[in-house]
N, C-alpha and C positions, 0 to 999 in steps of 0.2 A: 252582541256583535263585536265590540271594543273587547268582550274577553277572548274572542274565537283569533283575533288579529293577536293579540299577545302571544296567546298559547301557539300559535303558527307560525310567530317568529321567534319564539324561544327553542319551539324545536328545529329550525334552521341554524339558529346560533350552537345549539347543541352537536347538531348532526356537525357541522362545521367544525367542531373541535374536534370530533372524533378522528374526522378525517385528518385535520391537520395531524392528530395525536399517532395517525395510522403511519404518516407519512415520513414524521420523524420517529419514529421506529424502524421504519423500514430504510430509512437514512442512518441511522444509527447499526443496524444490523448488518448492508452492507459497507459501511465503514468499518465494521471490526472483521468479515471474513476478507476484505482486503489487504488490510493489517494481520491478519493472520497469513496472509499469502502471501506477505513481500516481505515480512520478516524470515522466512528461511532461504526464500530465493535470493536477499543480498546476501546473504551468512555463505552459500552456496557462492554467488558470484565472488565474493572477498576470498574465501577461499581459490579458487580460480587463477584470481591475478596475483593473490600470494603464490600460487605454486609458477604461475608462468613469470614471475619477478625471478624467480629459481633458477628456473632455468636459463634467463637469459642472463643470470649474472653466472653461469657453470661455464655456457658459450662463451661471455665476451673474457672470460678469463681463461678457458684454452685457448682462444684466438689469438689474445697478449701473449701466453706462455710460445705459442707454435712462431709467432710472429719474432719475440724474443732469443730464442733459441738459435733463428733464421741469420740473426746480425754479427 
C-alpha cells in the first residue's frame, strides 16, 4: 500500500515536469517566432521614417528656398 502511494505520486511529480517542460518550450518557441517577426518589421518600419525624414527635409527646404527667393 505505502509503495502503490509512492509510485502514484512519483508519477504525478513526473507528469508534472513534463508538462511544465511542455510549457516552456512552447514559451520559448513562441518567443523566437515573435522575435523572428518584429525584427524585420522594425528594420521595415526604420527604413520608412528614414525615407519619410527625406522627404520632409527635400519640402521644408524648397519651401525656405520658394519662401526665400519671395523677399
Amino acid at each position: 500500500m505505502a509503495e502503490e502511494i509512492k509510485s502514484s505520486g512519483q508519477d504525478k511529480q513526473t507528469q508534472g515536469d513534463v508538462v511544465k517542460g511542455d510549457f516552456s518550450t512552447i514559451l520559448i518557441g513562441v518567443g523566437t517566432l515573435l522575435d523572428s517577426t518584429m525584427a524585420p518589421l522594425s528594420k521595415i518600419v526604420s527604413q520608412a521614417l528614414d525615407s519619410l525624414t527625406v522627404v520632409a527635409k527635400q519640402i521644408l527646404e524648397g519651401v525656405n528656398s520658394s519662401l526665400g527667393n519671395k523677399k
